[in-house]
N, C-alpha and C positions, 0 to 999 in steps of 0.2 A: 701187631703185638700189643697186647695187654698189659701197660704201665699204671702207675700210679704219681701225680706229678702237680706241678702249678703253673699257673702262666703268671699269677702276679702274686707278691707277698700279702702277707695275711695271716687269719688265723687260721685251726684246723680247716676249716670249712673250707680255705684255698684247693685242698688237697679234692682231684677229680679222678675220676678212672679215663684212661687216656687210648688212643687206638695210636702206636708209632708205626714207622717204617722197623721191620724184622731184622737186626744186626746179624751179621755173620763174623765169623773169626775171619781175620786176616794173618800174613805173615807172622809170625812168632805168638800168636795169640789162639785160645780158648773160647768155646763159648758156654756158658752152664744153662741147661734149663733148670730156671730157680724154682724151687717151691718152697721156701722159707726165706724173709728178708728182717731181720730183725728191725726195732724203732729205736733209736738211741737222741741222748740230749743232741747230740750234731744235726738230726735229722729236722728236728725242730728248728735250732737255729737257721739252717739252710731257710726252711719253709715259711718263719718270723721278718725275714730278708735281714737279721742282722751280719749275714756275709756279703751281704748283697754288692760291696766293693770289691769282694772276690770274686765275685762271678760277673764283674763288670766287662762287658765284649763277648758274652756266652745267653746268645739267645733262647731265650723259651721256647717251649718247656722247658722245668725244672725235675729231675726226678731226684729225691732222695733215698738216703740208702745205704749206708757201709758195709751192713753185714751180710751175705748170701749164703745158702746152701742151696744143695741143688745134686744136678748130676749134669756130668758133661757132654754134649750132646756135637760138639766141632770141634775141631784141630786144625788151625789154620797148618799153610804150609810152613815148614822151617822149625816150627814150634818144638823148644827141645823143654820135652815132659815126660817123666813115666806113667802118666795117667790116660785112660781106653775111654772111649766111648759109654755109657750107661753106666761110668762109674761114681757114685759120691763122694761130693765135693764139699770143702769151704773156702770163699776167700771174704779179703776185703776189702771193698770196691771203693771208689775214690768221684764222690758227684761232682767235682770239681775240678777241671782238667780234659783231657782224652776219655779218659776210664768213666764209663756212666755210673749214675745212682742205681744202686740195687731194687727197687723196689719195681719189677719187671719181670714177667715173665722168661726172658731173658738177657744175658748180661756176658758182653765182652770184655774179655779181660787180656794182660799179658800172660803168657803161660805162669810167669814163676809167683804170680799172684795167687796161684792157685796148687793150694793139698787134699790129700784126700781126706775125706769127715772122719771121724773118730769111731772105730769100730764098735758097734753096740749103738751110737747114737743116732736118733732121726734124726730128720733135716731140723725141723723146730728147736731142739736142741743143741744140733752145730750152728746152727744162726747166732746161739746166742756168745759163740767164742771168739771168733779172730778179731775182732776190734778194742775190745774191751782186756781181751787174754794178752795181746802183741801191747798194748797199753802197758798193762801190768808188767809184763816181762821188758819191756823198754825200761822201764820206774827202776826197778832194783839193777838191770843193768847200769846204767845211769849213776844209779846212788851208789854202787858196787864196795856195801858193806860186809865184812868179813863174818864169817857164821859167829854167834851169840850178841851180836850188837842187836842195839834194840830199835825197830822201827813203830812210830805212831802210826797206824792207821783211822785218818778221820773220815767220818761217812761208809765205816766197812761195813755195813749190814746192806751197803746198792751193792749192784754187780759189780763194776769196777772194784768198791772196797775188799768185796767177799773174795775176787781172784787175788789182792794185793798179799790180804791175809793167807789165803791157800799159800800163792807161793814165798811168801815170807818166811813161810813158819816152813817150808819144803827146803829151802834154802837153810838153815840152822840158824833163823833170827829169834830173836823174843819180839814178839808183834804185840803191842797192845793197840786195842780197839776201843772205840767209845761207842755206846750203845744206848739206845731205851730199854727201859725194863721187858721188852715184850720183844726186843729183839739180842736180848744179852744171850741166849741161849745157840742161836744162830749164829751170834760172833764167833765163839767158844766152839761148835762144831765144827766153823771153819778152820779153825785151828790158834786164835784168840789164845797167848798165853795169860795177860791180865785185861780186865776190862774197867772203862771208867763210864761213871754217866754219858751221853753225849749233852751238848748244849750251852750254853752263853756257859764263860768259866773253865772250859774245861783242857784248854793251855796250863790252869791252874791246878787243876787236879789231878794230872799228868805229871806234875813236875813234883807234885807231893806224894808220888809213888815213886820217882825218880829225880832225887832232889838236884844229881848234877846234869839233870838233862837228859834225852831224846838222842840219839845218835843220828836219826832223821826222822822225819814227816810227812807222810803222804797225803797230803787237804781237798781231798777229792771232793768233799763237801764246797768246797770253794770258800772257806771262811775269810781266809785271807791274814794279813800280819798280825792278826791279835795271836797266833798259834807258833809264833816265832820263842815266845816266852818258854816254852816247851823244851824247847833244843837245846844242846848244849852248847856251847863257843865251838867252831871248827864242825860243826854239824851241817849236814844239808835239811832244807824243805823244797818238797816236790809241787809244783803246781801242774794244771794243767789246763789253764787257761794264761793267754797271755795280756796284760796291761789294758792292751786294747781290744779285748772281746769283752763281750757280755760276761758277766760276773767276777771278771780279772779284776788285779790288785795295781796299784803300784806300792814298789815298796820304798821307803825312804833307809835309814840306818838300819840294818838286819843285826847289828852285835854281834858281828862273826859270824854269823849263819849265811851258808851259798844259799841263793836263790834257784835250781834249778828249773827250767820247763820244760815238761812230756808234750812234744807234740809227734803223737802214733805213724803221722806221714813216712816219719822218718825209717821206719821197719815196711813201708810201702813195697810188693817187691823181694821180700829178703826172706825167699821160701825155706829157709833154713829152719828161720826164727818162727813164722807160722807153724810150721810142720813138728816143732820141739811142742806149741800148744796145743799140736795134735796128741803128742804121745802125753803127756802132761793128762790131759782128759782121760786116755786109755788106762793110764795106769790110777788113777782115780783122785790124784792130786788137783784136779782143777771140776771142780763138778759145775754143768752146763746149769746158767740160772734162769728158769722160764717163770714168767708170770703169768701169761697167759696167750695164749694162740689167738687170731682173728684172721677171719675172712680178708682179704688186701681192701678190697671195697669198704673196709670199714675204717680206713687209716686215717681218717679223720676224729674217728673215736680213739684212736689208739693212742693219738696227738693229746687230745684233749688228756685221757687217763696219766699219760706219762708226764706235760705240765701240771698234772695235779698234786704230784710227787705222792712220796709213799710205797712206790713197787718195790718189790725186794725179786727182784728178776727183770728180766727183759720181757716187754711183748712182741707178739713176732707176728707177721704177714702171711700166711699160706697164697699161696699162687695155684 
């Protein structure tokens, strides 16, 4: 089988085209033939070895990978799914643990890992939902603000942002977003009710459109506690990184602001919650964000592109 993977940490250039042993579904389990694996910041980190305590006692190869589409091609036994053979799929897959990285020609999973893609959309396109989508729908779960409260979205012009915004404002929130001049119109399609610059300040100019505050904060950007000034007293802020990852905060005095962390693991599994990001797509409240497509053999470039920041979608892997 044709993976994509590393044997030691490193930069892009770690990332090799690999020949594995071929997995089969087992008991309760699925297998997809993937032909789209999306590249997310996770993927990188995996790849950079800043997990590399996580993955302590999990021999190399490494394959990265969250995101698949695909079509389903096994049915272990026992497996209780309503989904056939040759049918399309998305899940999202977990490099760390049992469940392999998606970045593979094929990929076992537990059944309830897995729903079916979104009707009308390729695989390149379901690639870019179930991680980034179950993220977002985890965040407002979480935050579990009543319709017209107002949520900050920072960094809503990434993918992550752009679904916050979609479903915030699907939800009955006022969502402002902070943008560059070149992506303020993109906010605003997402469904952006005000927008502020984005950049150094903008806790400050936030709070001068809303002088008692933010009702919450989504800081996808990973800016970190300067954005607390924002919120109200009794407000929440969303992170999603914790203390001790790569680009995490500590916080010291929050001023009455909860701390909340999104870590997506936790929707791991909960084909309920994926399958709501199915209909959510269909009915055209979450639009699928592509950047651009690449050959799997190229995921070294795709590495490189995605540290270089600036995408406003996802790049995706074809298999």
């Amino acid at each position: 089988m044709r993976a994509i993977g590393l044997s030691e940490f490193g930069g892009p250039d770690v990332l090799r085209v690999l020949d594995l042993p071929e997995p089969h579904a087992g008991p309760g389990e699925v297998r997809i033939r993937v032909h789209a694996a999306a590249v997310s910041p996770a993927d990188t980190l995996l790849r950079s070895g800043a997990l590399a305590r996580i993955l302590a006692g999990v021999a190399p190869p490494y394959v990265p990978g969250m995101d698949v589409a695909g079509v389903i091609d096994e049915i272990g036994p026992g497996a209780r799914t309503g989904l056939s053979p040759g049918e399309p799929v998305m899940a999202m897959a977990h490099p760390i643990g049992t469940a392999a990285g998606g970045y593979a020609e094929h990929v076992v999973l537990p059944a309830g890992w897995v729903v079916r893609a979104p009707a009308g959309a390729d695989h390149v396109a379901a690639a870019t939902l179930p991680m980034n989508g179950l993220t977002a729908l985890l965040t407002l779960d979480r935050l579990a603000l009543a319709p017209g409260s107002v949520l900050a979205v920072i960094g809503a012009a990434g993918t992550l942002g752009g679904y916050l915004v979609q479903l915030g404002g699907h939800a009955g929130l006022t969502v402002v977003a902070d943008a560059s001049p070149a992506d303020e119109a993109l906010v605003r399609r997402s469904g952006a009710a005000d927008v502020v610059a984005r950049g150094p300040g903008v806790a400050a100019r936030i709070r001068a459109r809303y002088p008692d505050g933010v009702d919450a904060i989504a800081d996808t950007a990973l800016a970190g506690p300067e954005l607390l000034a924002a919120v109200r007293e009794g407000g929440t802020y969303a992170r999603f990184r914790g203390a001790d990852e790569p680009g995490g905060h500590e916080f010291g005095d929050t001023g009455g602001v909860t701390v909340r962390t999104i870590f997506v693991p936790d929707y791991a599994g909960r084909t309920g919650k994926l399958d709501r990001i199915r209909e959510l797509a269909e009915s055209g409240v979450l639009t699928p964000r592509v950047a651009a497509a690449l050959p799997a053999a190229e995921a070294a470039e795709a590495h490189r592109r995605m540290e270089a920041g600036g995408l406003r979608g996802r790049l995706v892997l074809t298999f």
